[in-house]
C-alpha positions as CSV (number, residue, x, y, z in Angstrom):
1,X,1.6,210.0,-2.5
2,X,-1.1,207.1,-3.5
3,X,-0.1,204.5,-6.2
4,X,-2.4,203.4,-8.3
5,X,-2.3,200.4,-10.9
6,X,-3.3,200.6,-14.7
7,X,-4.7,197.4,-16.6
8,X,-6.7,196.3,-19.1
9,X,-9.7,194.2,-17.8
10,X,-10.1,190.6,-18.9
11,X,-13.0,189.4,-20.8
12,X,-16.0,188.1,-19.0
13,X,-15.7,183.9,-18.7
14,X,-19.4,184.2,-18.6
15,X,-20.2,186.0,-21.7
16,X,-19.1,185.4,-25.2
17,X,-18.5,189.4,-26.0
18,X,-15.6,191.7,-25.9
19,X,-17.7,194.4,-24.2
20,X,-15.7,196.2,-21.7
21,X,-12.3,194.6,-22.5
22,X,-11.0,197.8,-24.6
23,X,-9.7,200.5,-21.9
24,X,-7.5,200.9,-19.8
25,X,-8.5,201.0,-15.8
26,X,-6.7,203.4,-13.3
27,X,-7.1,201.8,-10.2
28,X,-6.2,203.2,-6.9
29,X,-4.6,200.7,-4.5
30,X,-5.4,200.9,-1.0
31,X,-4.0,202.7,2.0
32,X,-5.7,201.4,4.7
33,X,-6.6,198.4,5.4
34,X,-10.2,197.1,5.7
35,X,-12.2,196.7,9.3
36,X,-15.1,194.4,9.8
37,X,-17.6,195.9,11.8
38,X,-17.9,194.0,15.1
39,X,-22.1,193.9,15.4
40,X,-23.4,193.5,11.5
41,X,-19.9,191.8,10.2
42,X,-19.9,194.1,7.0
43,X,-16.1,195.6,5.9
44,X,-15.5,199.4,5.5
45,X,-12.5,201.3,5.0
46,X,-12.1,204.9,5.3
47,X,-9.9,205.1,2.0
48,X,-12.6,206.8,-0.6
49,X,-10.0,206.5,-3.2
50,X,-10.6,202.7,-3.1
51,X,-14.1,203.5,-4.8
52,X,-12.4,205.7,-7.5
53,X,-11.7,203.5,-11.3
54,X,-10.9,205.8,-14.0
55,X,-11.0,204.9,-17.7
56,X,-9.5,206.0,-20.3
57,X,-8.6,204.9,-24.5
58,X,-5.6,204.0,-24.4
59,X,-2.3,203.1,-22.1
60,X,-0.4,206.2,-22.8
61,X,-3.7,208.4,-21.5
62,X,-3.7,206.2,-18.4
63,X,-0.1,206.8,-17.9
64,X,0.1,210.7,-18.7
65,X,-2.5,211.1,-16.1
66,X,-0.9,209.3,-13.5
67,X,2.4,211.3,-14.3
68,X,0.4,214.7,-14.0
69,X,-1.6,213.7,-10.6
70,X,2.0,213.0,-9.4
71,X,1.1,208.8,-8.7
72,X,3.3,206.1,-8.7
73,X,2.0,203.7,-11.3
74,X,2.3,200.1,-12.2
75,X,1.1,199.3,-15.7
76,X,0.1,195.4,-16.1
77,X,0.0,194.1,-19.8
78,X,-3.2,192.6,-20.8
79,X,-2.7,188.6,-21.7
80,X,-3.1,187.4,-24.9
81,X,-6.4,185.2,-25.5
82,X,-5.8,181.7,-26.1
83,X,-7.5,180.7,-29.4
84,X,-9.4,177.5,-29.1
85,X,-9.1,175.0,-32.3
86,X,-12.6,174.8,-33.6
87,X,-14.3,170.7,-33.5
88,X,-16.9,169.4,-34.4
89,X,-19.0,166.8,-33.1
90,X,-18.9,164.7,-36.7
91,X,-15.1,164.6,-36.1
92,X,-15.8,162.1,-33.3
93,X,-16.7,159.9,-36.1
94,X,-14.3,160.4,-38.8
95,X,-13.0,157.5,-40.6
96,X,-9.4,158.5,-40.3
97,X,-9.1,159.4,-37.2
98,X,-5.7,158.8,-35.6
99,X,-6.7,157.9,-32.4
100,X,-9.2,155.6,-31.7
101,X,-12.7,156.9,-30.5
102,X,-13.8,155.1,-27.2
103,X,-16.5,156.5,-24.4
């Protein structure tokens, strides 16, 4: 019996969007562990379900087909994003600032 963890994938640091952040993942963990080839250095592992990420809508799809397909699931909650307080630079400048401004 394989297990298999479901999450919700974090937002790209590198992008701005929310593209890709609205399924859920079904990610097979592995069974065997990786081997580096001794003459080109490259990893393999003979575990195809490694390759295998399934998406789906919503948490409760995830989870019904990991209850059907008989796997042991872990479901990890997605983190809430932190909501940056929007500045300006003319606030640098204010007249009543309450701190002082210094370089």
């Amino acid at each position: 019996m394989s297990s298999a963890r479901i999450y919700q994938p974090a937002k790209d640091p590198s992008q701005s969007g929310l593209a890709r952040t609205k399924q859920w993942i079904l990610e097979f963990d592995r069974t065997e562990p990786r081997e580096t080839d001794p003459l080109m250095g490259w990893t393999s592992s003979g575990d195809m379900l490694q390759q295998v990420k399934l998406e789906f809508d919503t948490r409760e799809d995830a989870v019904a087909y990991a209850t059907r397909a008989g796997l042991s699931y872990r479901v990890e909650e997605p983190q809430k994003p932190v909501m940056r307080k929007g500045l300006s630079y003319s606030d640098n400048f204010k007249f009543n600032r309450t701190a002082p401004w210094t370089h």
